[in-house]
N, C-alpha and C positions, 0 to 999 in steps of 0.2 A: 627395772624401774627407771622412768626417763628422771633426769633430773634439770629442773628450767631455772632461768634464771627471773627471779623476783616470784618466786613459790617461797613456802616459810616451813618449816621443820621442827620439830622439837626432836636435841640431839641428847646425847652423853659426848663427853667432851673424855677421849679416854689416853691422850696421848700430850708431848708438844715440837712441834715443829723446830727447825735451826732458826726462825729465828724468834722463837719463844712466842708463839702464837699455838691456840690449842687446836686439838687434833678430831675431828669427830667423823665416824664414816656412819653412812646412809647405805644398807645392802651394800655393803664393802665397795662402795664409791668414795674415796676421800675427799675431807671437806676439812682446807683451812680456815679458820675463824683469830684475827688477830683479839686481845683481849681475853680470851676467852681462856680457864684453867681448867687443867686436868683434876678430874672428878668433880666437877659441874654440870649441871641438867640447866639448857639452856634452848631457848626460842630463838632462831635464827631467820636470816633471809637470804637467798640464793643471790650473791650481786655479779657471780663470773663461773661459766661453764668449759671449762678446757678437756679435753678428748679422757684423761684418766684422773684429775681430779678438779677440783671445784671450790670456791672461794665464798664465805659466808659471813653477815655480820650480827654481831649481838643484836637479837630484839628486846628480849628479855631474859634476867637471870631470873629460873626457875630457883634452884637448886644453889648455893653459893658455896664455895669451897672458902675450908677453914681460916687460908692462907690470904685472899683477899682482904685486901687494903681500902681505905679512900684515899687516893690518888693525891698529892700534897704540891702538885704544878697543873697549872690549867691549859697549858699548851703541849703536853707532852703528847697526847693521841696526835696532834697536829705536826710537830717539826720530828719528829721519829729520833731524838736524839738520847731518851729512854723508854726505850719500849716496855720496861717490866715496872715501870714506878706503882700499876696496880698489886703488886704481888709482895707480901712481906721479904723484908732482905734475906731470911735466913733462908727462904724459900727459893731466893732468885740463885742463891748459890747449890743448893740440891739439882734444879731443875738444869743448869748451865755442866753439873758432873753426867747427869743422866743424858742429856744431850752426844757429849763426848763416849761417855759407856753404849751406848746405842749405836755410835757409828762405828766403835769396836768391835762390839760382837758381829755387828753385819758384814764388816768387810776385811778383819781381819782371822789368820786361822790361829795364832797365838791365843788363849785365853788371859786378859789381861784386867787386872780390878781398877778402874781409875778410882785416882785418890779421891776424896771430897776436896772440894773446887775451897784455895785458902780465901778468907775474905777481906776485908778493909776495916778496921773500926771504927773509922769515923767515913762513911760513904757519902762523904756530903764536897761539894765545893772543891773538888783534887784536881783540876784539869789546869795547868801551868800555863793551856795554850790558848786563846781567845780566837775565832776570827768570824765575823761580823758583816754581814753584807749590808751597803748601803744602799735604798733604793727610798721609790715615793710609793706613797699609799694610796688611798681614791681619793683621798684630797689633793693630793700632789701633792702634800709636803715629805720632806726628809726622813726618814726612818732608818733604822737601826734594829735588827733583830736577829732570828733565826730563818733559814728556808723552812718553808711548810714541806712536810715528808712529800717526796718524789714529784714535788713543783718547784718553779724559782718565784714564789709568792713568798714573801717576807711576814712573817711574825712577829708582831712587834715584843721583845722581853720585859717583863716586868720584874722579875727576881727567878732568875737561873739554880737550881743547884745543885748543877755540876761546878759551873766557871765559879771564879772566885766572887768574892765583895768586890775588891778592887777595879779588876777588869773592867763591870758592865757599869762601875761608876764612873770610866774613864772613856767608855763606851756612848753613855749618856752625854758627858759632858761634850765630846768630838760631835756627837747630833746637835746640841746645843749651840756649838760653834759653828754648826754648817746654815742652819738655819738663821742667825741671829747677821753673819756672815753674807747671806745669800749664796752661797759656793754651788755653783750646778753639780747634782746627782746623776751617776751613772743612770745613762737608759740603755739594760741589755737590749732590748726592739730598738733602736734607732743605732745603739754604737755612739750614742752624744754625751756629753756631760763627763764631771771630771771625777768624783769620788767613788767607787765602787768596794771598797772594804776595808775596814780596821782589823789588823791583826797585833794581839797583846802577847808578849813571850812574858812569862816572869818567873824569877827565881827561888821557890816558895821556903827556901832555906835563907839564903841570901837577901830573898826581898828586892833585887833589882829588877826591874820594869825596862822593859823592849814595847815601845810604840810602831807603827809600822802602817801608814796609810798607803794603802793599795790605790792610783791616780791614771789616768785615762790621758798621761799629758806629761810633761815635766815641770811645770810652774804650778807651784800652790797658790794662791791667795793669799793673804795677811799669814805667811810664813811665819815670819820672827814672832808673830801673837799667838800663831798657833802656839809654836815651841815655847814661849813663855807660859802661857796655860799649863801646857803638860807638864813643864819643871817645876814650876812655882806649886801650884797645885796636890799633883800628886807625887812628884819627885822622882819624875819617868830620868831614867840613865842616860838613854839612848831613842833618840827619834829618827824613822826613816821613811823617805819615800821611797817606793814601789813603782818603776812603770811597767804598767801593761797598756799598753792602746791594741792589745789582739779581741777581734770579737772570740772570744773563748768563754767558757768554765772553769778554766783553770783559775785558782786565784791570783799567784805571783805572777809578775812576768819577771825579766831575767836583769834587770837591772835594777840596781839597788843604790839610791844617793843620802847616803848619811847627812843630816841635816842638826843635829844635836847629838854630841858624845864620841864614842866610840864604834861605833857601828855593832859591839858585840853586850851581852850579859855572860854572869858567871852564876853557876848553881853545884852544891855540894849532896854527891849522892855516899853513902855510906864513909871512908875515909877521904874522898876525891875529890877534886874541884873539877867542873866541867865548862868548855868554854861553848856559847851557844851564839852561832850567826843566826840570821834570818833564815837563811834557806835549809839550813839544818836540821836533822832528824832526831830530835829527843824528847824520851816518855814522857807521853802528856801528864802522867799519872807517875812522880817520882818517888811516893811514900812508896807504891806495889810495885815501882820498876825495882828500887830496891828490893824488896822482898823476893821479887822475880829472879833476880840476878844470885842472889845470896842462896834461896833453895836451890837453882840447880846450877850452882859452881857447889856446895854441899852433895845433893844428889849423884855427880858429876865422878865424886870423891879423887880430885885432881891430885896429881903425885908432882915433886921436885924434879925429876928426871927425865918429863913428860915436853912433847911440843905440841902444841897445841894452834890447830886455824878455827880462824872466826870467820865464818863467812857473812856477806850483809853483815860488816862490823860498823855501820855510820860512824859515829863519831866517836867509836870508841870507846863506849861507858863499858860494854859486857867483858870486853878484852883486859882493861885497863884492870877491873876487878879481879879477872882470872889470872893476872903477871905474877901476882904475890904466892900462887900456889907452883907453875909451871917454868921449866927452865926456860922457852920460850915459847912467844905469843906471835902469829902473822896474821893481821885483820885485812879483808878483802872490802872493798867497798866503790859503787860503781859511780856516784857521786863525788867530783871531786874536790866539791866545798867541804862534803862532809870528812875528807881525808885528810886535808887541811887543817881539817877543827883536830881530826884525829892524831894530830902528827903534835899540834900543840898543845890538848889534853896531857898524852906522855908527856912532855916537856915540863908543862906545870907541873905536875905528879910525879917527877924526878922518876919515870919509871922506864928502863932502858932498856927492858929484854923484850923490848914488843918492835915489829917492823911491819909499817903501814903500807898499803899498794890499793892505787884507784887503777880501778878496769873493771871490763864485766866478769863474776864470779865463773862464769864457765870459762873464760879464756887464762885469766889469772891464777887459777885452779890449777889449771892443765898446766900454766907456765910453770910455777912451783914443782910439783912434781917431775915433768919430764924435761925440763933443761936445769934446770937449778938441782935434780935429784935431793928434794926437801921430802919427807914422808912425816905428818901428822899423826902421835901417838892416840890422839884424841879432835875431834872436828865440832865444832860447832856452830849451828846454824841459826836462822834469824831470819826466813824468806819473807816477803812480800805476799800478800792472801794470795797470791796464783800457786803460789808453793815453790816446792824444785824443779827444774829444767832436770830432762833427761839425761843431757851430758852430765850434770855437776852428781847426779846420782850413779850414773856409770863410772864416774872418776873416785866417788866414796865409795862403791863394789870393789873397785877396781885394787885400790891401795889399802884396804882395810884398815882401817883405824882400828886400834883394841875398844874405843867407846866413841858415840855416837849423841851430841846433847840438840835436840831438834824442840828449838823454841818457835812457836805456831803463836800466830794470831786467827787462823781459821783453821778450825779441826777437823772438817773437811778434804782441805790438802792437804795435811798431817797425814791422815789416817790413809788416804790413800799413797802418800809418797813412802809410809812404812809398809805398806804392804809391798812396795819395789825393793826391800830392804830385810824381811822378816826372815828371809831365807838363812840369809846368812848372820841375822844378829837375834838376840835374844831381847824383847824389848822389857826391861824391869821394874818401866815405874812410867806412869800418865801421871801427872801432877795438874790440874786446870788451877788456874791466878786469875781473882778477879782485877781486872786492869779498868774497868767502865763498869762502875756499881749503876743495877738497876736498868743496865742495856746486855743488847743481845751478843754483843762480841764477846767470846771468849777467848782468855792467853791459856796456854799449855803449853809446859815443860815434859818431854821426853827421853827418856834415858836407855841407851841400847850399846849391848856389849857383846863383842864378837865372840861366835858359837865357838866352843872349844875343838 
């Protein structure tokens, strides 16, 4: 049976895809359908035909499943920054375990039960981090929003709830000032104009506010008004400008000029104060980073006697937490602001049995081991979604750790770097952590302990 594109269907929706889009086959031709939920009877339209399977969008909900919502943001089908806001919460945490259970059974030969995925109780407004592109709309004026999903077209925000209250009030006000100002807005097409992103750090324990205008130039405009706003106002800490003049996507560029305060904020995650630059890597989500860190150093069941590597240690939160169980702690980390932050985290936290090292994990790795003769009772990892590099999995084969803690942001290359690993360890517990309530990423803790 050919299948065309802009033909219409009525499916059963019997599955859901990684990234929480339902699954429906046509004579065992797959057809993703974003929106759409498993155990739904639904009217489709063929919008994309690829050689083995095929892309479909809601015409009509025949059939509605129990778990469907009405949807509580009017832009989220548009900036992709929750895809599961249709689908009640308790549901998004089922579907994000089965997800993970799914790539288990397929690609692993261990039988292994993932946990149920833990949740958030309050899944609303937890993102610490803001950043905000500035651009012009069809009227030309200034704007402030989100990117629309897999365009650079801007969505204007009207009330976010992921970001805080705060944030997108300080968000507003910076468009306020741009306009009221006349300040030229970034044109990605031409490379002209000066303002191209607001980025908010803040400390949701502490309450301290990191400002951070992202600038095509090094001179602001009405500087000292702006910083007056922001302090008087909302009672931002620390103000900074950003340049980037590269035609990029990237958002930062690599220079940073403090223009109010300190240049840093401080935020407290379980016993610890943490010190947070601009360029630095810390859980956007501190209420579940916690909870993350505390199940598997728990899971982990770390011993006194124990040395323990943290690989991808940024700035030291997972490390610093796990010093109070282990005799000692060596964090790797390939960034060297974030080593930095790492080095003075300990510092504040009075906590001396940790030794920090910026380089890349696989040469740093190596270093430890074969000139330093350091051998890790226990390793802990924290990759980037591409996962582990070969070497750094050849050097964990190699040295055997008695346990293994493989914290994943994509379960994906989890599942597949444990199967490089299953041989020799026994893997005892999939834990998934909702880190992004109501979106498609999932965190997962992993816990493996060498075969006797």
């Amino acid at each position: 049976m050919d299948i065309k594109k802009n033909e219409e269907y009525v499916v059963d929706v019997i599955d859901y895809g990684m990234e929480g889009e339902g699954i429906a086959k046509i004579n065992d031709f797959t057809i993703f359908i974003p929106n759409a939920m498993k155990g739904e009877k639904i009217k489709i339209v063929i919008v994309k035909v690829l050689s083995s399977y095929g892309y479909g969008k809601i015409r009509e909900i025949i059939e509605k499943s129990k778990h469907r919502v009405e949807a509580d943001c009017d832009t989220y089908k548009r900036c992709g920054g929750c895809d599961l806001r249709h689908i009640d919460y308790e549901e998004t945490l089922n579907i994000k375990q089965e997800i993970v259970q799914n790539l288990v059974n397929k690609n692993l030969n261990q039988k292994v039960k993932v946990e149920k995925t833990i949740g958030m109780g309050n899944p609303y407004n937890y993102r610490n981090k803001a950043q905000y592109p500035v651009g012009l709309n069809n009227q030309k004026e200034a704007t402030v929003g989100v990117f629309a999903k897999r365009t650079h077209e801007i969505i204007p925000i009207k009330n976010c709830l992921i970001q805080t209250d705060i944030s997108q009030k300080i968000a507003f006000a910076i468009q306020k000032f741009i306009v009221e100002k006349d300040i030229p807005v970034y044109n990605e097409e031409t490379g002209e104009g000066l303002v191209r992103h607001i980025v908010i750090k803040q400390g949701l324990r502490s309450h301290e506010i990191m400002c951070v205008l992202v600038i095509n130039g090094k001179d602001m405009p009405y500087e000292h008004e702006f910083v007056e706003m922001l302090v008087k106002t909302y009672n931002v800490k620390t103000v900074i400008k950003n340049i980037n003049t590269q035609k990029t996507n990237v958002i930062l560029g690599h220079e940073n000029i403090v223009i109010h305060g300190d240049g840093f904020i401080y935020d407290t995650l379980g016993d610890y104060t943490f010190k947070i630059s601009v360029n630095s890597f810390y859980q956007v989500n501190p209420v579940q980073a916690e909870m993350l860190y505390n199940t598997a150093l728990e899971m982990a069941n770390l011993q006194k006697d124990e040395i323990l590597f943290d690989l991808y240690c940024g700035i030291g939160t997972i490390a610093i937490f796990a010093s109070s169980y282990v005799k000692k702690v060596y964090g790797i980390e390939i960034v060297e602001q974030a080593i930095a932050d790492a080095k003075e985290n300990a510092r504040i936290n009075n906590v001396n049995n940790i030794e920090f090292i910026s380089g890349d994990v696989e040469k740093a790795f190596a270093n430890l081991l074969e000139k330093k003769q350091i051998y890790p009772d226990v390793i802990i990892v924290d990759p980037p979604r591409k996962g582990l590099d070969n070497t750094t999995i050849n050097n964990i084969l190699a040295v055997e750790p008695k346990k293994l803690v493989y914290i994943s942001c994509n379960p994906a290359t989890m599942v597949r770097d444990l199967k490089l690993v299953e041989e020799k360890y026994d893997i005892k517990q999939i834990q998934p952590v909702d880190m992004f309530p109501f979106s498609k990423h999932i965190e997962s803790i992993s816990i493996l302990k060498i075969k006797k």
